[in-house]
mmCIF file of the N, C-alpha and C atoms, coordinates in Angstrom:
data_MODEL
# 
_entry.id   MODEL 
# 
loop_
_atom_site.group_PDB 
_atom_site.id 
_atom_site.type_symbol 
_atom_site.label_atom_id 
_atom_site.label_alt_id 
_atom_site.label_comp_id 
_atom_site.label_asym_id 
_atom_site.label_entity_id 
_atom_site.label_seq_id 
_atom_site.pdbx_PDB_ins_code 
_atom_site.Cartn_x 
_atom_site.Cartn_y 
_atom_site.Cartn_z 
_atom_site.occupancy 
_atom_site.B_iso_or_equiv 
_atom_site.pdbx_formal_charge 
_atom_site.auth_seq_id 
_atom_site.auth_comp_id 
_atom_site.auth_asym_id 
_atom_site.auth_atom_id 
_atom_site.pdbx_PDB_model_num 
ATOM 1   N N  . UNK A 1 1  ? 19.619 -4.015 -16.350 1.00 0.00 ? 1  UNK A N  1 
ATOM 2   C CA . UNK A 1 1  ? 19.553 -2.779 -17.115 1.00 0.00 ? 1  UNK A CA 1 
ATOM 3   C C  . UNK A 1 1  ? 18.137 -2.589 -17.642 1.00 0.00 ? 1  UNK A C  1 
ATOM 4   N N  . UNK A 1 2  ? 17.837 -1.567 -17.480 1.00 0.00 ? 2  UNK A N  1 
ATOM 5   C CA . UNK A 1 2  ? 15.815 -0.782 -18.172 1.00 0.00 ? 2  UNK A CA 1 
ATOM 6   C C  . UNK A 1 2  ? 16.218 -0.248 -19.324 1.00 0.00 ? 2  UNK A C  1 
ATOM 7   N N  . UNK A 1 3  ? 15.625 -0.524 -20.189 1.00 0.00 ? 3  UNK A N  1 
ATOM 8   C CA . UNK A 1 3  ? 15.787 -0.574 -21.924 1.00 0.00 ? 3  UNK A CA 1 
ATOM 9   C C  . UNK A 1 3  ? 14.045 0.189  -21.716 1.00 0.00 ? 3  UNK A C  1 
ATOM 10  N N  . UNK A 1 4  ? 14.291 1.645  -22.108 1.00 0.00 ? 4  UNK A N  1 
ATOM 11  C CA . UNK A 1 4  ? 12.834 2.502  -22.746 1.00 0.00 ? 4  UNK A CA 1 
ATOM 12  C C  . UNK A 1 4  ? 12.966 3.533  -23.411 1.00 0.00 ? 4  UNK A C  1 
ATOM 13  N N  . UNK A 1 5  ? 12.012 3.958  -23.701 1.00 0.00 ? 5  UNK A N  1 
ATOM 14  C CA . UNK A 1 5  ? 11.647 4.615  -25.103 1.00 0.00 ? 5  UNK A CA 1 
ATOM 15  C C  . UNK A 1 5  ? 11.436 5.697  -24.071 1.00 0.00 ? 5  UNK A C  1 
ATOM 16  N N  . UNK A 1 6  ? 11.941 7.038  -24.554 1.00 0.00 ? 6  UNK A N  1 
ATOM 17  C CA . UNK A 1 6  ? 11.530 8.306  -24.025 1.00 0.00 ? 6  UNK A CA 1 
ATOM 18  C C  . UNK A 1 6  ? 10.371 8.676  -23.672 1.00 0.00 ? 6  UNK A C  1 
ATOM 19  N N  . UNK A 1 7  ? 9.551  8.141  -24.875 1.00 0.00 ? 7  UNK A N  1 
ATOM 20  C CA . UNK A 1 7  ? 7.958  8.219  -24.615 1.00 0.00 ? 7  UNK A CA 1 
ATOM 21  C C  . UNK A 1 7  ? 7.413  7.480  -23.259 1.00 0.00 ? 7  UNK A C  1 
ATOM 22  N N  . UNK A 1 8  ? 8.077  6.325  -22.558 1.00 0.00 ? 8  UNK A N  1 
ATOM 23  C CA . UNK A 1 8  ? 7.842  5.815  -22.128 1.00 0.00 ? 8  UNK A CA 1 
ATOM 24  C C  . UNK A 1 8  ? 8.210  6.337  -20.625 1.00 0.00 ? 8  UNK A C  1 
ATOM 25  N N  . UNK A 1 9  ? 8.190  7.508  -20.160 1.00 0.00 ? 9  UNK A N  1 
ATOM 26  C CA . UNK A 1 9  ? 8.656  8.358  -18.885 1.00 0.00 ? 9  UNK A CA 1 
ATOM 27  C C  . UNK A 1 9  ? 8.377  9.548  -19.122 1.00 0.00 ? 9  UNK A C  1 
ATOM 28  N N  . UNK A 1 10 ? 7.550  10.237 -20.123 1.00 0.00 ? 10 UNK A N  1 
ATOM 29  C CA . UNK A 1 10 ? 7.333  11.721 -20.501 1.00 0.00 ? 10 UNK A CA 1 
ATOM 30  C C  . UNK A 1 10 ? 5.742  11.505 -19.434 1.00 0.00 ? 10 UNK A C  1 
ATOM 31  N N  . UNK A 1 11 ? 5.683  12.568 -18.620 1.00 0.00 ? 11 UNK A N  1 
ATOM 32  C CA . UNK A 1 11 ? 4.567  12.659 -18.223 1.00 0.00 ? 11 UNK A CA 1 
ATOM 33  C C  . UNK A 1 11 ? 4.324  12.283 -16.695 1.00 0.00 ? 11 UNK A C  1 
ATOM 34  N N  . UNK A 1 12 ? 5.059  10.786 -16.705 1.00 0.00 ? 12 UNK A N  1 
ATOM 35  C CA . UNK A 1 12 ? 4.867  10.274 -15.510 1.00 0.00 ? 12 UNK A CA 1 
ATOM 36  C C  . UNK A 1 12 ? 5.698  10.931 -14.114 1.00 0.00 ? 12 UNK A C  1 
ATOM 37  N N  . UNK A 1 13 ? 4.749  10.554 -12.913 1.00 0.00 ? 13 UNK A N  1 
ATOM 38  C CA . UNK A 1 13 ? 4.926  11.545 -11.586 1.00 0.00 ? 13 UNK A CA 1 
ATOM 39  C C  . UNK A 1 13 ? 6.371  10.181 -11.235 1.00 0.00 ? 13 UNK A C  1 
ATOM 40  N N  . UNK A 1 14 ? 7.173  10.993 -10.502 1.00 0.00 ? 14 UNK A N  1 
ATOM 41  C CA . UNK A 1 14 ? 8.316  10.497 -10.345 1.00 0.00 ? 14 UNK A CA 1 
ATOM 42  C C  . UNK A 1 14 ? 8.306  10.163 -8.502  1.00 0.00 ? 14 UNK A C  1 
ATOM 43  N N  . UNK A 1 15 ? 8.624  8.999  -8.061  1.00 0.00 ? 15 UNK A N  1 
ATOM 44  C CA . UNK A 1 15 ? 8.527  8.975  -6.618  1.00 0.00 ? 15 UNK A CA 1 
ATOM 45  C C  . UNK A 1 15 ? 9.710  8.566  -5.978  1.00 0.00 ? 15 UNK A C  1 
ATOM 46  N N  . UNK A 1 16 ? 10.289 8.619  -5.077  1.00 0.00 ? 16 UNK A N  1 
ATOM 47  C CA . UNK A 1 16 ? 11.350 7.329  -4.523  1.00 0.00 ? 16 UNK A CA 1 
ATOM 48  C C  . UNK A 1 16 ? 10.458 6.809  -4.029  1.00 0.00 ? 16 UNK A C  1 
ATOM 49  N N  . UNK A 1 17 ? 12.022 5.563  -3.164  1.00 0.00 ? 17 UNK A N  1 
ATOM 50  C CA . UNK A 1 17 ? 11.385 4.404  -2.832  1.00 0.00 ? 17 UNK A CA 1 
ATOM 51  C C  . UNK A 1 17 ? 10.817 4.445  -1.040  1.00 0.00 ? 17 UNK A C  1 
ATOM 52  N N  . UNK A 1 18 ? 10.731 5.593  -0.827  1.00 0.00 ? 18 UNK A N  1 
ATOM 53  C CA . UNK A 1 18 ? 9.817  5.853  0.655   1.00 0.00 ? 18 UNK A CA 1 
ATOM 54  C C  . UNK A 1 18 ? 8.607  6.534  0.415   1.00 0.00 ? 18 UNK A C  1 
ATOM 55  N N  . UNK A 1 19 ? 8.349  7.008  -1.195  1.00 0.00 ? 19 UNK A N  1 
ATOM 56  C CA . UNK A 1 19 ? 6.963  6.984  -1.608  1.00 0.00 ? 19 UNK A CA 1 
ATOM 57  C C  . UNK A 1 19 ? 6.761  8.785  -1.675  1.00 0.00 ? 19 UNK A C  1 
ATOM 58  N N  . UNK A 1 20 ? 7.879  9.240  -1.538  1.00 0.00 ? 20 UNK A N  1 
ATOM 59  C CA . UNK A 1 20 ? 7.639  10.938 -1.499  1.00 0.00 ? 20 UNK A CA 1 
ATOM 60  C C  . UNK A 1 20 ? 7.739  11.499 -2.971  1.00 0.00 ? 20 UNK A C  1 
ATOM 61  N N  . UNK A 1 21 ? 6.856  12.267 -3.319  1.00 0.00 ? 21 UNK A N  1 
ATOM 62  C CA . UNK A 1 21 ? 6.886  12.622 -5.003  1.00 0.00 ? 21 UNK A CA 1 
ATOM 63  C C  . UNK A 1 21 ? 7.662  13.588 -5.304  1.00 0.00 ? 21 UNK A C  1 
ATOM 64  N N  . UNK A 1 22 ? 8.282  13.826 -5.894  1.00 0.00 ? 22 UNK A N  1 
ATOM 65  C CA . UNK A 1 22 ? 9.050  14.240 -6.478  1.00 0.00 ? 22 UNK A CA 1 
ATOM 66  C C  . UNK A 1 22 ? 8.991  15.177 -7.639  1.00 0.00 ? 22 UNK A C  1 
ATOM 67  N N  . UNK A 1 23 ? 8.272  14.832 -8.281  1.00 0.00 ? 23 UNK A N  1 
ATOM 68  C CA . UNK A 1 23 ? 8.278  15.653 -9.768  1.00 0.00 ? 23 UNK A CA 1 
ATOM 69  C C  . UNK A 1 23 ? 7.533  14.685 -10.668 1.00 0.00 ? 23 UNK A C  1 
ATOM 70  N N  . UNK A 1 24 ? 7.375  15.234 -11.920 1.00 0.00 ? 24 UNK A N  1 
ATOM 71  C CA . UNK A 1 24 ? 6.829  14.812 -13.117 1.00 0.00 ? 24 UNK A CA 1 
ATOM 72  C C  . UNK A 1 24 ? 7.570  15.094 -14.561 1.00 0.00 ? 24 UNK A C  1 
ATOM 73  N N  . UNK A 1 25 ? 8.041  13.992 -15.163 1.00 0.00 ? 25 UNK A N  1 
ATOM 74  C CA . UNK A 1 25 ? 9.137  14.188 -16.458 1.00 0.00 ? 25 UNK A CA 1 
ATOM 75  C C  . UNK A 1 25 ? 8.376  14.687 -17.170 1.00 0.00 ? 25 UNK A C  1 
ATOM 76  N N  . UNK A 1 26 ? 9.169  16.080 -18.044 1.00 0.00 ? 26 UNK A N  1 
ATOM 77  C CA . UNK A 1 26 ? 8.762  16.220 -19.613 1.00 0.00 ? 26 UNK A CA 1 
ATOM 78  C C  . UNK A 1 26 ? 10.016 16.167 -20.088 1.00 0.00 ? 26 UNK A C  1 
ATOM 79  N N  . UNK A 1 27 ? 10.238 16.794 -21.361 1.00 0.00 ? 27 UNK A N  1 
ATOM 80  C CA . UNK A 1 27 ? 11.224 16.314 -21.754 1.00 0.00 ? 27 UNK A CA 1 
ATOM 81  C C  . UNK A 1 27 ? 12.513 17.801 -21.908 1.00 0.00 ? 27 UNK A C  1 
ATOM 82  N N  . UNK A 1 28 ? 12.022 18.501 -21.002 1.00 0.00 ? 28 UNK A N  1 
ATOM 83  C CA . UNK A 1 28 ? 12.989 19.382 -20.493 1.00 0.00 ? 28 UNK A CA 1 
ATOM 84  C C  . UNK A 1 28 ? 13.852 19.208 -19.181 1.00 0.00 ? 28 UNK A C  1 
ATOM 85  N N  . UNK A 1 29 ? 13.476 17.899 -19.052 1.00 0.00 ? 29 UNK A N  1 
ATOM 86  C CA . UNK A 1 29 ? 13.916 17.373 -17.763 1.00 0.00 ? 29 UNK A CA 1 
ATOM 87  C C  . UNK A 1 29 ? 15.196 16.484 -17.883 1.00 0.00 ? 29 UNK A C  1 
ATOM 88  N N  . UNK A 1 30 ? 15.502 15.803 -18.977 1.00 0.00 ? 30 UNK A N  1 
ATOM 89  C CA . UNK A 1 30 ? 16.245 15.195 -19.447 1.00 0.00 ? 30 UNK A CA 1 
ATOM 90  C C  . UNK A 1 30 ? 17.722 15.273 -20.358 1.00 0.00 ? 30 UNK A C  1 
ATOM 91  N N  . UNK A 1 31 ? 18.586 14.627 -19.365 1.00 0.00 ? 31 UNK A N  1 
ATOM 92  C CA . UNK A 1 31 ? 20.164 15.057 -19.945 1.00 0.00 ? 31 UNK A CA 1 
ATOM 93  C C  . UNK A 1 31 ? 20.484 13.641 -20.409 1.00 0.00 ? 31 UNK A C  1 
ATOM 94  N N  . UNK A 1 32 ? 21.037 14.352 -21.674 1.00 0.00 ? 32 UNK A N  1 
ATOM 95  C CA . UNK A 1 32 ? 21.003 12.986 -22.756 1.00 0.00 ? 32 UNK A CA 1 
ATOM 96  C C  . UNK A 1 32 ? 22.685 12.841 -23.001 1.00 0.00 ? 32 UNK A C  1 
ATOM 97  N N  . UNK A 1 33 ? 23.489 11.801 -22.577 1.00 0.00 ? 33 UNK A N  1 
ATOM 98  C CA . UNK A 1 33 ? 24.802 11.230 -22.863 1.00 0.00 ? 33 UNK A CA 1 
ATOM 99  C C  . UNK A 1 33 ? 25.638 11.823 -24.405 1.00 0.00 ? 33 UNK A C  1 
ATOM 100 N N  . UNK A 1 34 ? 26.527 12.320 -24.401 1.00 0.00 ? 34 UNK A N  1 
ATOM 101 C CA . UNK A 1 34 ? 26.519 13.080 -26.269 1.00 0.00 ? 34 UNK A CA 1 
ATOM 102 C C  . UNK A 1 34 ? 27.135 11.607 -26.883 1.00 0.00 ? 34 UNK A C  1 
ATOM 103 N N  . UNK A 1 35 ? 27.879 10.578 -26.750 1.00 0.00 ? 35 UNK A N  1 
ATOM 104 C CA . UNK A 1 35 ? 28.528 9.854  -27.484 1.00 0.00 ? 35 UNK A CA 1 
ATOM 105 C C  . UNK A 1 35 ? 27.879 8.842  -27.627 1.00 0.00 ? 35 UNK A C  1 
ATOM 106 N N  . UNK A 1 36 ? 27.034 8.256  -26.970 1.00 0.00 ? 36 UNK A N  1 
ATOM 107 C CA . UNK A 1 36 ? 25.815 7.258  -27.513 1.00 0.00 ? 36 UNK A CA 1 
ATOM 108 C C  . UNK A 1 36 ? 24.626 7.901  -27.347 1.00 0.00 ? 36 UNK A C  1 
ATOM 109 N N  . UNK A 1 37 ? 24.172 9.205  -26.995 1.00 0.00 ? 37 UNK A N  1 
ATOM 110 C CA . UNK A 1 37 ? 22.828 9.305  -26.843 1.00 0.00 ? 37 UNK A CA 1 
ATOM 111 C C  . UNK A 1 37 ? 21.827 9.002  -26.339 1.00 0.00 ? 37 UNK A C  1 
ATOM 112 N N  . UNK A 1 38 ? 22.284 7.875  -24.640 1.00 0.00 ? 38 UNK A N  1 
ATOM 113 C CA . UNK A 1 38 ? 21.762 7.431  -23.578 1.00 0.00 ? 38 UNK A CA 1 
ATOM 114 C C  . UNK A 1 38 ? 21.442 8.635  -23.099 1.00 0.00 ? 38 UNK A C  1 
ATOM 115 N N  . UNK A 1 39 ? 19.906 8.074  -21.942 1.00 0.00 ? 39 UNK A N  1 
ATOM 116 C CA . UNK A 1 39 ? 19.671 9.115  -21.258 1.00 0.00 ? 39 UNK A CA 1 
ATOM 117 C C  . UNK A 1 39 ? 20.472 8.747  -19.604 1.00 0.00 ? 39 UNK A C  1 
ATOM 118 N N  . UNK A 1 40 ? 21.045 9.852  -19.311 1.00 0.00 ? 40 UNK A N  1 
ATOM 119 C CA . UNK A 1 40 ? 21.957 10.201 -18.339 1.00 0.00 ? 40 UNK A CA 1 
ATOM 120 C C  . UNK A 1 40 ? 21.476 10.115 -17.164 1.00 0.00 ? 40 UNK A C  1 
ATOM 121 N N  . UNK A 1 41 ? 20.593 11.385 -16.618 1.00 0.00 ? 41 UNK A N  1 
ATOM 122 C CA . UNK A 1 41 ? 19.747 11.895 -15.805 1.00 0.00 ? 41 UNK A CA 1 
ATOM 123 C C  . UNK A 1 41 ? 18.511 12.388 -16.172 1.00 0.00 ? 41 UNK A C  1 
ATOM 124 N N  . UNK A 1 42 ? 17.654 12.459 -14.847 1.00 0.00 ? 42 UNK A N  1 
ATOM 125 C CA . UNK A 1 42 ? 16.727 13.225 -14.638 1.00 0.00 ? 42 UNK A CA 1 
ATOM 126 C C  . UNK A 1 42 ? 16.287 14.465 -14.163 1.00 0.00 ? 42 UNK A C  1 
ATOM 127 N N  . UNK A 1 43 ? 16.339 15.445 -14.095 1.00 0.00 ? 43 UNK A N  1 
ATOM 128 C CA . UNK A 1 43 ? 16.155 16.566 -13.586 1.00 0.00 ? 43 UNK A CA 1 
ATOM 129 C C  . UNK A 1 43 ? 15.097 16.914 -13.114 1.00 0.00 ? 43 UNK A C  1 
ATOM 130 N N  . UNK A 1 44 ? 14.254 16.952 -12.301 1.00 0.00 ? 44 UNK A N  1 
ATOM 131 C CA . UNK A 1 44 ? 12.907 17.310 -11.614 1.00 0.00 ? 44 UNK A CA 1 
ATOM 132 C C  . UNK A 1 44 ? 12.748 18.282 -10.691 1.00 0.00 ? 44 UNK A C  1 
ATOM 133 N N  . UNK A 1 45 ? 11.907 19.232 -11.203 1.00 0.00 ? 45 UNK A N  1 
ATOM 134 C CA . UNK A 1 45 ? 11.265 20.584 -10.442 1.00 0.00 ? 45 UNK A CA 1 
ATOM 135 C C  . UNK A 1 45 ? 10.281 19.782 -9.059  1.00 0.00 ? 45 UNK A C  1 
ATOM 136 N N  . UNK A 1 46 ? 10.577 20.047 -8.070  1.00 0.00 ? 46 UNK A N  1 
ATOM 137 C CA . UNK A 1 46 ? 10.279 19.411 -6.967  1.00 0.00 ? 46 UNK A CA 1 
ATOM 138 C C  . UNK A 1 46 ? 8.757  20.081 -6.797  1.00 0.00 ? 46 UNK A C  1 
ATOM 139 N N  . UNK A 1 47 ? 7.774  19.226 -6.607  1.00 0.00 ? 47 UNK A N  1 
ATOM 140 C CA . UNK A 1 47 ? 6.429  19.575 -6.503  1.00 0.00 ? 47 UNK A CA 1 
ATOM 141 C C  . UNK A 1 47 ? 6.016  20.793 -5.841  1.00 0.00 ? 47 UNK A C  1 
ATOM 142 N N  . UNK A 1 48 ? 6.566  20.431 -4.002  1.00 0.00 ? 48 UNK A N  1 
ATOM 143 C CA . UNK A 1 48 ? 6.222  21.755 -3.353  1.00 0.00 ? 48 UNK A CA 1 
ATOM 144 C C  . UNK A 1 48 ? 7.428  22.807 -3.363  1.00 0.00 ? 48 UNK A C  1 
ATOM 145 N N  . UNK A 1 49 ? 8.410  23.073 -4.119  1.00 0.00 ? 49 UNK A N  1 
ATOM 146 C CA . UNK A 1 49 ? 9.584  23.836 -3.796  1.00 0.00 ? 49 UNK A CA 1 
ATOM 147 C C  . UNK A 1 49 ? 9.856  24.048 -5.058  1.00 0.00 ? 49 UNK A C  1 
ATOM 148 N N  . UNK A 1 50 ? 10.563 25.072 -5.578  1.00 0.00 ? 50 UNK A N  1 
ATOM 149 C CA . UNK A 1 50 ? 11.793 25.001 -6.380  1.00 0.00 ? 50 UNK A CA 1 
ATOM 150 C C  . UNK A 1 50 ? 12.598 24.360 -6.915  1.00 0.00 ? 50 UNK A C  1 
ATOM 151 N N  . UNK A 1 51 ? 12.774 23.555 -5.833  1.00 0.00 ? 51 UNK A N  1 
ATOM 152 C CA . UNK A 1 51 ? 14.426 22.789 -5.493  1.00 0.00 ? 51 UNK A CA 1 
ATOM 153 C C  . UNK A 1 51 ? 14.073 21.696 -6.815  1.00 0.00 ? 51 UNK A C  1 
ATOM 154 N N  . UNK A 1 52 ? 15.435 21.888 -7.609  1.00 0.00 ? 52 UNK A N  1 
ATOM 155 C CA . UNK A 1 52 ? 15.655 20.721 -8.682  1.00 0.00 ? 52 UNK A CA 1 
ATOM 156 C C  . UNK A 1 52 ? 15.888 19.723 -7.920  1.00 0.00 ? 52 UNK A C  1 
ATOM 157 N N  . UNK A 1 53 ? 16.009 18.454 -8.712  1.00 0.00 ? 53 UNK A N  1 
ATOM 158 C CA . UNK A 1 53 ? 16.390 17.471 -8.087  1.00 0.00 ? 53 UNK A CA 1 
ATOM 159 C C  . UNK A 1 53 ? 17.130 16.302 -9.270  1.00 0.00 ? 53 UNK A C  1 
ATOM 160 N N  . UNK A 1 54 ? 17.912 16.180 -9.172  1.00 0.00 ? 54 UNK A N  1 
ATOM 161 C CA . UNK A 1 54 ? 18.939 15.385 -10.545 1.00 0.00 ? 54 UNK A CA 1 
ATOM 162 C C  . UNK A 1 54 ? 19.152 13.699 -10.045 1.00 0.00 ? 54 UNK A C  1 
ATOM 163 N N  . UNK A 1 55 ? 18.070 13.064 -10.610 1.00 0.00 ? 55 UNK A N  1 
ATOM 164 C CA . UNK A 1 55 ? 18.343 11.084 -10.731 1.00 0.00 ? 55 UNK A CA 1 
ATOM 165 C C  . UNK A 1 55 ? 19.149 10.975 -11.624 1.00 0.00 ? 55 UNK A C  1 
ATOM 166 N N  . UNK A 1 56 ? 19.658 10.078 -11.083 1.00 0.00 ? 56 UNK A N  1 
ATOM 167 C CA . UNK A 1 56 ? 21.032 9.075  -12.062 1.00 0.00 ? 56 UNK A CA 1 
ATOM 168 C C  . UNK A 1 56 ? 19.658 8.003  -12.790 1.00 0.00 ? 56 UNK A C  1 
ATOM 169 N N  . UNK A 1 57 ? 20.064 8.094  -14.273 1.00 0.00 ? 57 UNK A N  1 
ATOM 170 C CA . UNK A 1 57 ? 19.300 7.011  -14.744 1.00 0.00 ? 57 UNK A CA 1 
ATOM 171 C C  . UNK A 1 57 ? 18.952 6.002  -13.981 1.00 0.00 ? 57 UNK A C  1 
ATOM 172 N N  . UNK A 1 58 ? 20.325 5.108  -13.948 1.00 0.00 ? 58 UNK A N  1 
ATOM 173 C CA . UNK A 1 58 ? 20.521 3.782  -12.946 1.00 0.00 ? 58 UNK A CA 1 
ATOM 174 C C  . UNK A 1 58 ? 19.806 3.860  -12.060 1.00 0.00 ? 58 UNK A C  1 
ATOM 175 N N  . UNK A 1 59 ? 19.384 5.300  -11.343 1.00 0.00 ? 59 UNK A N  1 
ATOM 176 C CA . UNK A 1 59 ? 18.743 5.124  -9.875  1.00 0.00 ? 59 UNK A CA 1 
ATOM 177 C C  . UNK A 1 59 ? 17.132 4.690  -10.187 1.00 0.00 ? 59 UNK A C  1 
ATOM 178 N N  . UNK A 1 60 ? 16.286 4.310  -11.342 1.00 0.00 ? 60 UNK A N  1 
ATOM 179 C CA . UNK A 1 60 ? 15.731 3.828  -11.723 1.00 0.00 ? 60 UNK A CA 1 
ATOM 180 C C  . UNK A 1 60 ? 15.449 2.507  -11.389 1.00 0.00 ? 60 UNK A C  1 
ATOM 181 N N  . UNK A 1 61 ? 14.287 2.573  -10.730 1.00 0.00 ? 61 UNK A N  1 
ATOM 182 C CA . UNK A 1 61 ? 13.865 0.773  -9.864  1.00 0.00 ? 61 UNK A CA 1 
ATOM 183 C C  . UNK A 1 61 ? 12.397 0.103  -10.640 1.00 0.00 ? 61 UNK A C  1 
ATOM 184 N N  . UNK A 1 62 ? 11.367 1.234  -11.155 1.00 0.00 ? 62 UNK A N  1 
ATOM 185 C CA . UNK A 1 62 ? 10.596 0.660  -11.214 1.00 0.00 ? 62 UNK A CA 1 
ATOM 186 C C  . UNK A 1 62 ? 9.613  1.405  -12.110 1.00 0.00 ? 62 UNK A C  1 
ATOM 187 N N  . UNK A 1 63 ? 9.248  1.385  -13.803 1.00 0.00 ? 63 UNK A N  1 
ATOM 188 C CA . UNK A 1 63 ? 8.264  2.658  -14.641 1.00 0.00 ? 63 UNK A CA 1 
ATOM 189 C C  . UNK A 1 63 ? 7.068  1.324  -14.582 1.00 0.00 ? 63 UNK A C  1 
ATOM 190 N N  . UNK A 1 64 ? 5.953  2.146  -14.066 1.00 0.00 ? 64 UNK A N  1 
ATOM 191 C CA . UNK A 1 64 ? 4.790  1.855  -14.175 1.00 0.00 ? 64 UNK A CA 1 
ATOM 192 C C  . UNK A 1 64 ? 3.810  2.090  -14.913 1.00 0.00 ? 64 UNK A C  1 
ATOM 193 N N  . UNK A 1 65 ? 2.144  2.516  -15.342 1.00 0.00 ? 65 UNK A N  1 
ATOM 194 C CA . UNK A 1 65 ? 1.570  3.007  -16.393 1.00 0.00 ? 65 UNK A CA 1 
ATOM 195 C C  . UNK A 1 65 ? 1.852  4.452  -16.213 1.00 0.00 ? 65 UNK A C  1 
ATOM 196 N N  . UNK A 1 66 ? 1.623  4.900  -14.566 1.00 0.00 ? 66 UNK A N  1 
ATOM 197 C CA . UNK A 1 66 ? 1.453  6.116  -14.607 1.00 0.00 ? 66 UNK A CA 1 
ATOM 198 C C  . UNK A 1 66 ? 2.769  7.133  -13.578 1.00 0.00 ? 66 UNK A C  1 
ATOM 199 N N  . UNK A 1 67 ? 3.390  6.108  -12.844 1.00 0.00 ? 67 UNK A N  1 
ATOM 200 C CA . UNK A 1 67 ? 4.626  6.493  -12.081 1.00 0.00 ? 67 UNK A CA 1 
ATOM 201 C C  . UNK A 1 67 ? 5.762  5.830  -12.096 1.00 0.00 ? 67 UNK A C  1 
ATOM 202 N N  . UNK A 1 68 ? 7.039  6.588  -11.581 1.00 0.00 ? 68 UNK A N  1 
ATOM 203 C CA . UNK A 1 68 ? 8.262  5.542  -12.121 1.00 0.00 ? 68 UNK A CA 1 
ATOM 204 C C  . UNK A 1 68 ? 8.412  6.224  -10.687 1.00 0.00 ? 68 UNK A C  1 
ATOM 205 N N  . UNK A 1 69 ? 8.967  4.786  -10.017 1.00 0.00 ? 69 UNK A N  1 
ATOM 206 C CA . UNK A 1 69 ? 9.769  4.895  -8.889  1.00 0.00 ? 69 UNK A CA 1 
ATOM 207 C C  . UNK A 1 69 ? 11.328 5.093  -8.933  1.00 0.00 ? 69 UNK A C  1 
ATOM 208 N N  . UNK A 1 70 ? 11.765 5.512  -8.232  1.00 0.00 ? 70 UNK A N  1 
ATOM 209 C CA . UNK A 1 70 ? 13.702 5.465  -7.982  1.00 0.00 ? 70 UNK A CA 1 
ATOM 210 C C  . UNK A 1 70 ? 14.148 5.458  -6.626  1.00 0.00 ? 70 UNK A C  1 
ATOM 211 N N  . UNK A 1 71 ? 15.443 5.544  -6.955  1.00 0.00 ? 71 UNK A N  1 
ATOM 212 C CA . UNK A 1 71 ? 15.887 5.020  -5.513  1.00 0.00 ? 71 UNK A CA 1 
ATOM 213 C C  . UNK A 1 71 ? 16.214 6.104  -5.256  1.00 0.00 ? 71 UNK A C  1 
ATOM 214 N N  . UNK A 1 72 ? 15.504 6.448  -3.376  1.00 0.00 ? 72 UNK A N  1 
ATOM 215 C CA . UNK A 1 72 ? 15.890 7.389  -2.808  1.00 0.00 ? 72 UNK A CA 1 
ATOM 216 C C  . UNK A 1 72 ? 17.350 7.519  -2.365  1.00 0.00 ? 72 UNK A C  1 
ATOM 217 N N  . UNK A 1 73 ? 17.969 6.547  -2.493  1.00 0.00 ? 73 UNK A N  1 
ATOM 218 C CA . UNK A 1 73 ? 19.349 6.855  -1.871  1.00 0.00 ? 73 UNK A CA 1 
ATOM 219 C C  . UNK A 1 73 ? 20.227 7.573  -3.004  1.00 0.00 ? 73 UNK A C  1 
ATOM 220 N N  . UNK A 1 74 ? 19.810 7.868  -4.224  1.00 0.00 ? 74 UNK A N  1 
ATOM 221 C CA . UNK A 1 74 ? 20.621 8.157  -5.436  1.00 0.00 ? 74 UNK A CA 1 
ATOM 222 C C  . UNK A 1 74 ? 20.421 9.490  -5.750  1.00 0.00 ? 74 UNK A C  1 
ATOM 223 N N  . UNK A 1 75 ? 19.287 10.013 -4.762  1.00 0.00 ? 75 UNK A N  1 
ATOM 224 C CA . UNK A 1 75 ? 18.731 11.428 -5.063  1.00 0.00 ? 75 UNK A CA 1 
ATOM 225 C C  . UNK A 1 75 ? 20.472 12.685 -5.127  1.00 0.00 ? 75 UNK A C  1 
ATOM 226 N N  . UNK A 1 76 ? 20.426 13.558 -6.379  1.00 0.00 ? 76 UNK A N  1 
ATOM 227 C CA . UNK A 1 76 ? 21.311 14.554 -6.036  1.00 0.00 ? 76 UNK A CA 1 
ATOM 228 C C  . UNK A 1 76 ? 20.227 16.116 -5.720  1.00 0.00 ? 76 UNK A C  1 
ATOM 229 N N  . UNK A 1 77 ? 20.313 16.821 -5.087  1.00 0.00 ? 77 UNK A N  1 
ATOM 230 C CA . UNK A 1 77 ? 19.795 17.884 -4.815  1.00 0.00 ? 77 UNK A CA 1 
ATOM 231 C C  . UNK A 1 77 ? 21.078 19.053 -5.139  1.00 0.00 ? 77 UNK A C  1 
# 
């Protein structure tokens, strides 16, 4: 389990794990659990498109200084 601080994913470019980017978190991006106040998902405005794109927390592999990887297989479109 990844234990972080909100601050700690605001900003950063979001990739899976075949290295294609995805988006960049602010904090309009984020769906927050109502009964403990976990964060849920991710929501990301897709760089070259429109197209949202919704991570499962869990799908979370890897926050770095400046990028957080996830797992491409968890992607919802």
């Amino acid at each position: 389990m990844i234990v972080l601080c909100l601050n700690d994913l605001l900003g950063k470019l979001v990739i899976d794990t075949h290295g294609n980017k995805l988006g960049k978190i602010d904090n309009r991006d984020i769906i927050i659990e109502n009964h403990y106040g976990e964060i849920e998902s991710l929501i990301l405005h897709h760089i070259t498109s429109s197209e949202a794109v919704i991570i499962p927390f869990g799908g979370i592999k890897e926050v770095g200084s400046s990028v957080v990887v996830v797992d491409s297989k968890l992607r919802i479109n």
